[in-house]
C-alpha positions in Angstrom: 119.9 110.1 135.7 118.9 110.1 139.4 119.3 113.7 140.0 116.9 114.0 136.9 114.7 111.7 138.7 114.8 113.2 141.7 114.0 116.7 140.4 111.0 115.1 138.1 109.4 113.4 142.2 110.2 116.6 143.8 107.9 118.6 141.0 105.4 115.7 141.5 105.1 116.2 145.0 104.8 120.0 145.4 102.0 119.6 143.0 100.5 117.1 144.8 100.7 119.2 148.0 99.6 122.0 146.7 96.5 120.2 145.0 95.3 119.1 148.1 96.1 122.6 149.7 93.6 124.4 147.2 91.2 121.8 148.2 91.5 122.1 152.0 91.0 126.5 151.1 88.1 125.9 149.5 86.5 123.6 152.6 87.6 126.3 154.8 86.3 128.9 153.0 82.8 126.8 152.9 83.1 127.1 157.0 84.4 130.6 157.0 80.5 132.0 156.6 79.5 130.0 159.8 82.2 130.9 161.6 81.2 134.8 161.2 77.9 133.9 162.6 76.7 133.8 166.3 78.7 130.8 167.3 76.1 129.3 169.3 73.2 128.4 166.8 75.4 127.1 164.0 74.2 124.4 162.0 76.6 122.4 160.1 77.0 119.7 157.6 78.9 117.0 156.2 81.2 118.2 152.5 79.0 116.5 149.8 80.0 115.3 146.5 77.5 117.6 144.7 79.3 121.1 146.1 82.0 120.8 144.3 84.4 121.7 146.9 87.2 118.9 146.4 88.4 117.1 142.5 88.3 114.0 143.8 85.4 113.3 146.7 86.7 109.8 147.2 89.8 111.2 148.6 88.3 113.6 151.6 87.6 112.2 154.9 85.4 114.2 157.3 85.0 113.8 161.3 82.5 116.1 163.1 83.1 116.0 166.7 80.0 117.2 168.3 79.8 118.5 172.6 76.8 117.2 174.1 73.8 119.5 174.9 73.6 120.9 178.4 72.5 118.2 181.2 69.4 118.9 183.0 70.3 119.9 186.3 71.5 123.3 188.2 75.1 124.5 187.7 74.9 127.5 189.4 74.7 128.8 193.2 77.0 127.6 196.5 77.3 124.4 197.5 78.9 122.6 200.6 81.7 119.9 199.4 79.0 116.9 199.8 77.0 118.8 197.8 79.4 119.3 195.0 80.0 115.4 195.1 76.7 115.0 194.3 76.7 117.4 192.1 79.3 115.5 189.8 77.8 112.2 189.8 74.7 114.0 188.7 76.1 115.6 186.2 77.7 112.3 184.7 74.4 110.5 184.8 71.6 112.8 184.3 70.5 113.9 180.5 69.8 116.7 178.5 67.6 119.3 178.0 65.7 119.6 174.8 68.4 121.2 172.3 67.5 124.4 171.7 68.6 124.2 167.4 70.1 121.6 165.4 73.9 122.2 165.4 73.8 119.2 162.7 72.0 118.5 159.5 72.2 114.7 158.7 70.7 113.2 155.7 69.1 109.6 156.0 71.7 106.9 155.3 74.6 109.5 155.2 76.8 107.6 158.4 76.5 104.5 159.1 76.5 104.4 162.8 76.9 107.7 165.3 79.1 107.2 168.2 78.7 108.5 171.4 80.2 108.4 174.9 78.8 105.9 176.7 78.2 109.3 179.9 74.1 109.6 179.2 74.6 113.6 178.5 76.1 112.0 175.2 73.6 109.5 174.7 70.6 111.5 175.5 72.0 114.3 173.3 72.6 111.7 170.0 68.8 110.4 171.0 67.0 113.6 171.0 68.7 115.0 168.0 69.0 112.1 165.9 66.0 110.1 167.0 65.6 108.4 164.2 69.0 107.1 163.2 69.4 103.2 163.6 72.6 102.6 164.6 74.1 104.6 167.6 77.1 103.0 169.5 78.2 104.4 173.0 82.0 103.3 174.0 83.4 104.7 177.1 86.8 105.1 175.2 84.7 108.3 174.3 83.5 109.8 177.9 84.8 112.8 179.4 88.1 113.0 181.9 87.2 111.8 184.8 87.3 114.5 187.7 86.4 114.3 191.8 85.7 116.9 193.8 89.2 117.6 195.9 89.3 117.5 199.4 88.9 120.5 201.6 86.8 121.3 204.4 82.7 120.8 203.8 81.8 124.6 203.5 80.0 126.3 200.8 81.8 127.7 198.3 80.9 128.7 194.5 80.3 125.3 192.4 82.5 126.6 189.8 85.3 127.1 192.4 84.6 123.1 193.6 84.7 122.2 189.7 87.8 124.2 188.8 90.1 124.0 191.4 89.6 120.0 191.6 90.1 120.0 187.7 93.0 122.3 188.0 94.5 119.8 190.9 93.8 116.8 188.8 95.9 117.8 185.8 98.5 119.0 188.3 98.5 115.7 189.5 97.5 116.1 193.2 93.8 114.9 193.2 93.6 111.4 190.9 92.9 109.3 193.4 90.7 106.5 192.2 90.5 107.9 189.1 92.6 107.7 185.8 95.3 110.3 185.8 95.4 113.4 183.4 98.0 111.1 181.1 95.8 108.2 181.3 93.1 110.6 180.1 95.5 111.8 177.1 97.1 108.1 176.6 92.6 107.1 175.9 92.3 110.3 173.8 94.9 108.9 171.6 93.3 105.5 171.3 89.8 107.2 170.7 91.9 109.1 167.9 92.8 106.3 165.9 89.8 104.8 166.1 87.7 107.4 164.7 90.6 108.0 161.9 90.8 104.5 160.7 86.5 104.5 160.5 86.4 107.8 159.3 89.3 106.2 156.2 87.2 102.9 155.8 83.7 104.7 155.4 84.4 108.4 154.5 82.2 110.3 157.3 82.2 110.1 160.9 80.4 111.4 163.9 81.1 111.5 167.6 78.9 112.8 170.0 81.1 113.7 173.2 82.5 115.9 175.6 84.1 119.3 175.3 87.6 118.3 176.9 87.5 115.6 175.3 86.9 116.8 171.8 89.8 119.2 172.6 92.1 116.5 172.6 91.0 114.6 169.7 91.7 117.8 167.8 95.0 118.0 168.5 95.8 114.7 167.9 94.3 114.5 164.6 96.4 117.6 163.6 99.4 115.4 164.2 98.0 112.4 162.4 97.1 114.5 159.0 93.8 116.3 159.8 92.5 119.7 159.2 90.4 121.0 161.3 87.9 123.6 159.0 85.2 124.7 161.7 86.1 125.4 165.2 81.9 126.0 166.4 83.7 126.9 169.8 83.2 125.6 173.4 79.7 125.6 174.3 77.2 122.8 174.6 76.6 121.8 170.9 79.2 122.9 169.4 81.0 121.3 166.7 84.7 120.7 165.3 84.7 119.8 161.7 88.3 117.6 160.5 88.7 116.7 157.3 91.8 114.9 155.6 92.4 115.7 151.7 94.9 112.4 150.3 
């Protein structure tokens, strides 16, 4: 009797895994057009009920994770280490320039609030592209990891090099200093990922407007809690990361 039971849950869940496998093809194969296209002026939407593209819309979750447009200040040239100081704080408090294409098509009412970093490349970017959306929330649970320029002697060098190398350092370890560390960074990524799982469980659809290390993170751990990720729009400003969970 219990082997007979056991065989009869076993048939029920391979089913039920594949089921939600087909589902999860068809999404990706929904992506797989964009993907094929120039990565940098994709447009993307949220799965709707009326494409058909999952049995049972109820069960499928969706997070778009969206990199904020590029700030409005110059990222090229040499630059002395004061000047690369600057450079970052600038870069963590300036804007954005006017988006160049909508990486997003949003229908009125479809979310009901848009989260953001609370870094103003984030929240200009969520501003200028959807302006008229009530409800955005900024959380600094959602900025970038923090960096500082490393120390060295005050000659010019290439900005990248000052950007990179202290970046490099950082997740090495050798230049956190006043900021969080690169585990601290991964230990917020986590708490970030659970939040946007349980809202994107309660309500169906969620949005983050954030940063491209960042995002990189919450990708990864959403794989591990359950999550597919179906578009991969790159590394670039705008781009997007579409996860979706089938249960």
């Amino acid at each position: 009797m219990k082997l007979t039971l056991l065989y009869s849950f076993s048939i029920l869940f391979i089913i039920f895994c594949h089921t939600s496998f087909a589902q999860l093809e068809k999404i990706k194969a929904h992506y797989q057009a964009l993907e094929d296209q120039e990565k940098i002026s994709v447009t993307v939407e949220f799965i709707k009920e009326e494409m058909e593209l999952v049995e049972d819309f109820s069960r499928l979750k969706q997070i778009i994770l969206l990199r904020h447009g590029e700030p409005a200040l110059e990222k090229r040239g040499w630059r002395k280490r004061k000047d690369a100081i600057n450079f970052v704080y600038s870069y963590d408090t300036v804007g954005v320039y006017p988006p160049e294409f909508n990486p997003l098509q949003l229908e009125n009412n479809e979310i009901d609030i848009i989260f953001t970093s609370s870094l103003n490349r984030s929240i200009s970017t969520a501003n200028q592209l959807f302006n008229t959306h009530p409800d955005k929330q900024a959380d600094s649970i959602y900025r970038e990891f923090e960096r500082k320029i490393f120390t060295f002697f005050n000659i010019k060098l290439p900005l990248k090099w000052w950007t990179t190398g202290s970046r490099i350092f950082w997740v090495m370890g050798l230049n956190k200093k006043g900021i969080e560390s690169f585990s601290e960074a991964k230990h917020r990524a986590r708490i970030a990922t659970a939040t946007l799982d349980n809202h994107a469980i309660e309500n169906g659809k969620t949005l983050l407007v954030s940063h491209g290390l960042l995002n990189h993170y919450l990708v990864k751990y959403l794989k591990k809690n359950g999550w597919t990720e179906v578009f991969d729009g790159g590394k670039g400003y705008l781009s997007q990361k579409v996860m979706v969970k089938y249960d």
